[in-house]
Each structure stands twice: as structure tokens, then as C-alpha cells.
C-alpha positions in Angstrom: 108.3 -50.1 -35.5 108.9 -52.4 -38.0 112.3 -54.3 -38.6 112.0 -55.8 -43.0 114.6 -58.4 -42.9 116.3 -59.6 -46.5 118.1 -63.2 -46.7 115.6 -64.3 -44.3 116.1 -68.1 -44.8 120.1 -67.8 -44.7 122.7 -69.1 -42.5 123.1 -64.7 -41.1 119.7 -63.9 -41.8 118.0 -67.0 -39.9 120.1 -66.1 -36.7 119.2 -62.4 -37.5 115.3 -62.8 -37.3 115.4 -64.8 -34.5 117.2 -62.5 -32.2 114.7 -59.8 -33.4 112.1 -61.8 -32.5 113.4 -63.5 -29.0 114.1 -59.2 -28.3 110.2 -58.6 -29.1 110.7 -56.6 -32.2 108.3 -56.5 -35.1 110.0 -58.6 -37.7 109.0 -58.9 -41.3 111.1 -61.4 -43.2 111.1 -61.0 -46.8 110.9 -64.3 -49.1 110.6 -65.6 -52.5 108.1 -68.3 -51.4 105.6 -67.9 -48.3 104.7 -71.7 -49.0 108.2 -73.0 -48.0 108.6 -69.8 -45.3 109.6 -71.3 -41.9 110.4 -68.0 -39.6 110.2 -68.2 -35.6 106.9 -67.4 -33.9 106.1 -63.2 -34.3 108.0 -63.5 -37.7 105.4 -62.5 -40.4 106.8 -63.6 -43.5 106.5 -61.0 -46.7 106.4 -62.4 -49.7 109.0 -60.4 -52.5 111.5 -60.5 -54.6 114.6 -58.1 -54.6 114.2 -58.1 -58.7 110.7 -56.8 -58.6 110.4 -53.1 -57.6 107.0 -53.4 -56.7 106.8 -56.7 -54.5 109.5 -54.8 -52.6 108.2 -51.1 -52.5 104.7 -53.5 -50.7 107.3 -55.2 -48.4 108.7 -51.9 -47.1 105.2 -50.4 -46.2 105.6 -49.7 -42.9 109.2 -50.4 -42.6 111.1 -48.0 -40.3 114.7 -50.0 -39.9 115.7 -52.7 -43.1 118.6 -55.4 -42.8 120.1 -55.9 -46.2 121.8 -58.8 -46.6 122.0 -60.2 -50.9 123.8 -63.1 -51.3 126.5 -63.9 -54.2 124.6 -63.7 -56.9 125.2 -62.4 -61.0 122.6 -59.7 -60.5 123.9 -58.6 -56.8 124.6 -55.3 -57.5 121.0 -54.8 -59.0 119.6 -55.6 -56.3 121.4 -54.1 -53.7 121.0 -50.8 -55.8 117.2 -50.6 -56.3 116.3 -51.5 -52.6 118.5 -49.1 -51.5 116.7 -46.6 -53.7 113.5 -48.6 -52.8 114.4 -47.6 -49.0 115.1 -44.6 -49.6 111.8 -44.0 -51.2 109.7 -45.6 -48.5 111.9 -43.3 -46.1 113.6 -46.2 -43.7 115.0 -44.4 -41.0 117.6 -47.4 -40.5 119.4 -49.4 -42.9 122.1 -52.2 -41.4 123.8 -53.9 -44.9 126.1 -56.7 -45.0 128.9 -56.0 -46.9 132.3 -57.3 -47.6 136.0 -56.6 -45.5 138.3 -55.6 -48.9 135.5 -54.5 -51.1 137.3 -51.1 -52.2 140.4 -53.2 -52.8 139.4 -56.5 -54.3 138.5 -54.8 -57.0 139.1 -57.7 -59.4 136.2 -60.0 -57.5 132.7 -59.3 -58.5 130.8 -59.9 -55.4 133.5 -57.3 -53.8 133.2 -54.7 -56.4 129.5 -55.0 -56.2 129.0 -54.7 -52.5 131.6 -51.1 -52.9 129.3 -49.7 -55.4 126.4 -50.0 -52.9 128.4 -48.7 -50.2 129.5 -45.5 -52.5 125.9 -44.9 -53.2 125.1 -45.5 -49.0 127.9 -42.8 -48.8 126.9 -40.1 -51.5 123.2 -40.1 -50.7 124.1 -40.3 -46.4 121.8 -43.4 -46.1 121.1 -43.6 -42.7 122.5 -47.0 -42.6 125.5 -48.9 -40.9 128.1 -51.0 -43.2 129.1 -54.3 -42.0 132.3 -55.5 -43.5 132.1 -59.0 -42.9 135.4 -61.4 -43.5 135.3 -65.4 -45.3 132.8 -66.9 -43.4 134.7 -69.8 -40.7 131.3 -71.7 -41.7 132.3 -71.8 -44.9 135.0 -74.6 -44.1 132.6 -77.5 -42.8 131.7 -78.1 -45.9 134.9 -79.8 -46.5 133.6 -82.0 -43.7 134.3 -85.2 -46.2 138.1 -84.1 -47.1 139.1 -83.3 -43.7 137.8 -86.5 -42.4 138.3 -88.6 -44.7 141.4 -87.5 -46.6 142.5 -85.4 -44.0 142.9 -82.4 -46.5 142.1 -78.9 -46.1 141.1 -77.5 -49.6 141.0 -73.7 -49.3 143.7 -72.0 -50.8 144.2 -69.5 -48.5 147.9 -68.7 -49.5 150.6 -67.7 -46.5 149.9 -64.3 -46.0 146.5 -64.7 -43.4 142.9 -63.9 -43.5 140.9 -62.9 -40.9 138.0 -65.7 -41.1 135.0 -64.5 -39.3 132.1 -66.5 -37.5 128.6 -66.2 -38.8 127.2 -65.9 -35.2 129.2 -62.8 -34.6 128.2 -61.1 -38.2 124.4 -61.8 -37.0 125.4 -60.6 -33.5 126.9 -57.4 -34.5 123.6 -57.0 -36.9 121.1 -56.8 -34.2 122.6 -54.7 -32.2 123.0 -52.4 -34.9 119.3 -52.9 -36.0 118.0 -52.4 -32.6 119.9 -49.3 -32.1 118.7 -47.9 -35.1 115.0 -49.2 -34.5 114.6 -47.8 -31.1 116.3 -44.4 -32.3 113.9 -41.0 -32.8 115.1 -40.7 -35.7 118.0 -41.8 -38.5 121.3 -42.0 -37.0 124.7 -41.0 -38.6 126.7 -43.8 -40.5 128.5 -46.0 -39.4 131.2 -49.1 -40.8 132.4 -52.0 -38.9 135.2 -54.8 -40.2 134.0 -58.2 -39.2 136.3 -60.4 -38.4 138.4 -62.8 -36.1 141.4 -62.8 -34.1 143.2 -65.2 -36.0 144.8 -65.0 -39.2 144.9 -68.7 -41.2 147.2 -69.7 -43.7 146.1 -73.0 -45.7 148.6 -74.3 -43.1 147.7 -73.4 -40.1 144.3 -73.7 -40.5 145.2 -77.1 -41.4 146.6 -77.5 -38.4 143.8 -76.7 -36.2 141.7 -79.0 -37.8 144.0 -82.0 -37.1 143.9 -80.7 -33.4 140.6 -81.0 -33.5 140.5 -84.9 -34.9 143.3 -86.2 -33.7 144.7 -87.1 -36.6 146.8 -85.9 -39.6 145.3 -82.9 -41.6 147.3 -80.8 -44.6 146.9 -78.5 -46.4 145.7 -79.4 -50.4 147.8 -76.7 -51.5 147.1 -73.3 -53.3 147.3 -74.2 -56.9 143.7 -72.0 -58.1 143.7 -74.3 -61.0 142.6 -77.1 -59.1 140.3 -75.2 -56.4 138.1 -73.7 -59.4 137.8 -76.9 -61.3 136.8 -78.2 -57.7 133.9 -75.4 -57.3 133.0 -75.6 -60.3 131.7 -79.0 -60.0 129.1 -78.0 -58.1 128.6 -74.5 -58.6 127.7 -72.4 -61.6 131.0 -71.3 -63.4 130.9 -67.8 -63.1 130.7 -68.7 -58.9 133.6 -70.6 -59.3 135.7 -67.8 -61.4 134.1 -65.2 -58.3 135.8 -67.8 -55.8 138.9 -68.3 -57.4 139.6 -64.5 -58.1 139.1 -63.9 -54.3 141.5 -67.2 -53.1 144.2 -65.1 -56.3 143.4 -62.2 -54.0 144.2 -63.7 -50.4 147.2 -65.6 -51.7 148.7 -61.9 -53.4 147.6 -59.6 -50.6 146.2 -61.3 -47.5 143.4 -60.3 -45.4 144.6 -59.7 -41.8 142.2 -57.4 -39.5 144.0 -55.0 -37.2 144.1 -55.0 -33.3 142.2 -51.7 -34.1 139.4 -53.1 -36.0 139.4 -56.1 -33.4 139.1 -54.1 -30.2 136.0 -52.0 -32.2 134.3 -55.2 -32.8 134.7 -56.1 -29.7 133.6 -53.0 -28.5 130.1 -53.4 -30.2 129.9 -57.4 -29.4 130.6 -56.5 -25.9 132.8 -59.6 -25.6 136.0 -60.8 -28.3 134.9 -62.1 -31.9 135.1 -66.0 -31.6 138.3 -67.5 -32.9 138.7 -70.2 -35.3 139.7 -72.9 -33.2 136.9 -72.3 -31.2 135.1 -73.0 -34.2 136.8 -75.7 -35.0 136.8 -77.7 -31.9 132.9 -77.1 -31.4 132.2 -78.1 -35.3 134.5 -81.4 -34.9 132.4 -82.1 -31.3 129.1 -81.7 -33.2 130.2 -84.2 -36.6 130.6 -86.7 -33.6 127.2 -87.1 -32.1 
């Protein structure tokens, strides 16, 4: 059957439509422009739009399993609530979405409170689908490639309390197996949640830290003021992304967001091997700035 892939041309979603593909699935990988599509061989790319009800109710023709995956965006919850109604409607027997770790809690973040909502309708209508809670993304920090190296700051304001960063090759990991298992399935399977994330939990200082480890030379941390960090975003991001960013950095400072050996050992349970850790991450980014 067919396997209708969203965020195709994303960090997550390229990794997820190329395991699909290397596992001989039938992947469909939905895009805004078929012109600039550049999918793996046996991807067929769909042309849609998460906006228009009726480029996606063509795109899930066929469709038995559906990976959901909407980036930040103002009209997130939009979209996330009419495919799921979408799927629904074309009966997809599988649904894997990416959501957020904290999205019941953080309920002062958009992008958080969006990605609850769709999980409370996944809930009250029993989708058939399982919930990935994914942590920050560790990729998200080498794009301070230019600070760290050449300042030898570390920007994020991640506050002393921890969070639980999480590698983007696990979160696409942990999404094909998930789509698999519900592809190959005889029919829709019950739900299921996961928290996504690594076995570290970094301060502004200690992730500071590793990256100087990793250089070989003095790193610190910039400091938490939030201030600064959304004035920072904002200069090259759309302002309402920057407030998003800066109410979730308010959120990590106040409350953390440290996983639990629990939530750890389950992950690692469904990887079939430990989450990757951030100096792992580290190390192997700094190695690849060098060649």
C-alpha cells in the first residue's frame, strides 16, 4: 500500500522518504512544487497543498498509512486539523504525526498549543495514528556554526534547569518504524505516543561546554536574557516566529524539559538501540565544519 508522506523536502521528512524508499515501500511525497521536487528514486512526488482541501483529498487517493509532519507555521493548526479530517475521510488505516514533547503544558507557545489541539482531536475521534513527541531539535544548534566558531558563543537560552535535545535522525528513525508497522498491518492499529528525546539534559552551560570540547577552544554561554535572543531571531525570521521562539526559551528557563529514564528506555525500546546523545552530535558536526 501506499505510504503519503507531508514535509517531504524537510530536514525529518527527507530522511523519512528515503528509508521508505531504501525498505521498498510505495512512497508518495506531497509538495508545493513538482518542478523543484527532488525525492530518491521510487519516490513519486504529489503535488498539494495542506491549505487546499482538494489538492489533498487527490493526494490521499489510495493512501492507506500518512506521515504528518507541518512545520512551524501561523496557520499550523489549520492544517494539521483538516488533513486529519481529510484522512479520516479517505479512511487511512495509519496515521504517524510529529508532534511536540510539552505540548499539553506549554500552553503559552503557539506551535505547542497547536500540535495539542491536533492530538485531542487524534484522541477523541481514535485516529488510528501514533503521536511522536519530539524534543528541540540538536540540529537546530549548527546554525550557530558562525558564533561558536568565531566568537566562541553559544546563543540559545536554554536556562539551568535542562532540556532533553533530540536528534533529527532518531525522530525520522522512530517514524518509519512506526509507519512500517502500521503499513504492513491488516488493519488500523490502536494508538500509540512516544517522547522523543536524548539522554542528556543541556543547560546554556553545559551545552556550551561540549561544544568547546569539540573545538578545542573556549566556548560560553551568551546568556539567557530573552530580550536579546528574540531581537536576535527576529532579524532573520518573521516576528511572530521569533515571539513563538522566545515564549518556548521563557518556558525552558521556568520549567525545564528533562525526559525520564522511563521515556528513554521506551525510545530505546522502539529504536532498538539508545537515542544519540548530544555530544555525539556535537563531536560529529564539529568533524564535518572541518573538511
Amino acid at each position: 500500500m501506499t505510504i503519503l508522506v507531508t514535509g517531504s523536502t524537510g530536514r525529518i521528512g527527507t530522511l523519512v522518504t528515503a528509508q521508505l524508499a531504501h525498505a521498498g515501500s510505495t512512497v508518495h511525497a506531497l509538495t508545493r512544487s513538482l518542478d523543484k521536487a527532488r525525492f530518491p528514486a521510487g519516490v513519486i512526488a504529489v503535488q498539494g497543498d495542506l491549505l487546499d482541501a482538494a489538492s489533498v483529498r487527490k493526494a490521499l487517493i489510495g493512501v492507506k498509512t500518512l506521515f504528518l509532519l507541518i512545520s512551524n507555521a501561523p496557520d499550523e493548526l489549520t492544517q494539521a486539523i483538516n488533513t486529519l479530517g481529510l484522512a479520516r475521510e479517505a479512511g487511512v488505516q495509519g496515521i504517524v504525526y510529529l508532534s511536540v514533547t510539552r505540548a499539553n503544558a506549554y500552553t503559552d507557545v503557539s506551535h505547542f498549543t497547536a500540535k495539542h489541539a491536533a492530538e485531542a482531536m487524534i484522541a477523541q475521534l481514535d485516529l488510528p495514528t501514533t503521536v511522536l513527541r519530539a524534543s528541540y531539535f540538536m540540529q537546530n544548534d549548527a546554525a550557530q556554526k558562525d558564533s561558536l566558531q568565531q566568537a566562541g558563543l553559544y546563543v540559545s537560552p536554554l536556562g539551568s534547569l535542562g532540556v532533553s535535545m533530540v536528534d533529527v535522525r532518531d525522530i525520522a528513525d522512530a517514524a518509519v518504524i512506526e509507519l512500517l508497522r502500521r503499513d504492513n498491518a491488516s488493519g488500523p492499529l490502536p494508538r500509540e505516543t512516544y517522547e522523543l528525546s536524548g539522554p542528556d539534559a543541556l543547560t546554556s552551560a553545559s551545552a556550551a561546554a561540549a561544544w568547546a570540547a569539540a573545538l578545542g577552544r573556549e566556548v560560553r554561554s551568551a546568556g539567557d536574557d530573552l530580550n536579546v535572543f528574540e531581537k536576535a531571531v527576529a532579524a532573520r525570521a518573521p516576528a511572530w516566529l521569533a515571539y513563538d521562539m522566545r515564549a518556548m526559551m521563557q518556558r525552558y528557563q521556568k520549567d525545564g524539559s528533562v525526559a525520564t529514564p522511563e521515556e528513554i528506555a521506551r525510545l530505546t525500546v522502539l529504536l532498538g538501540r539508545p537515542p544519540r546523545s548530544y555530544s555525539a552530535f556535537v563531536t560529529e558536526t564539529v568533524k564535518q565544519w572541518q573538511v
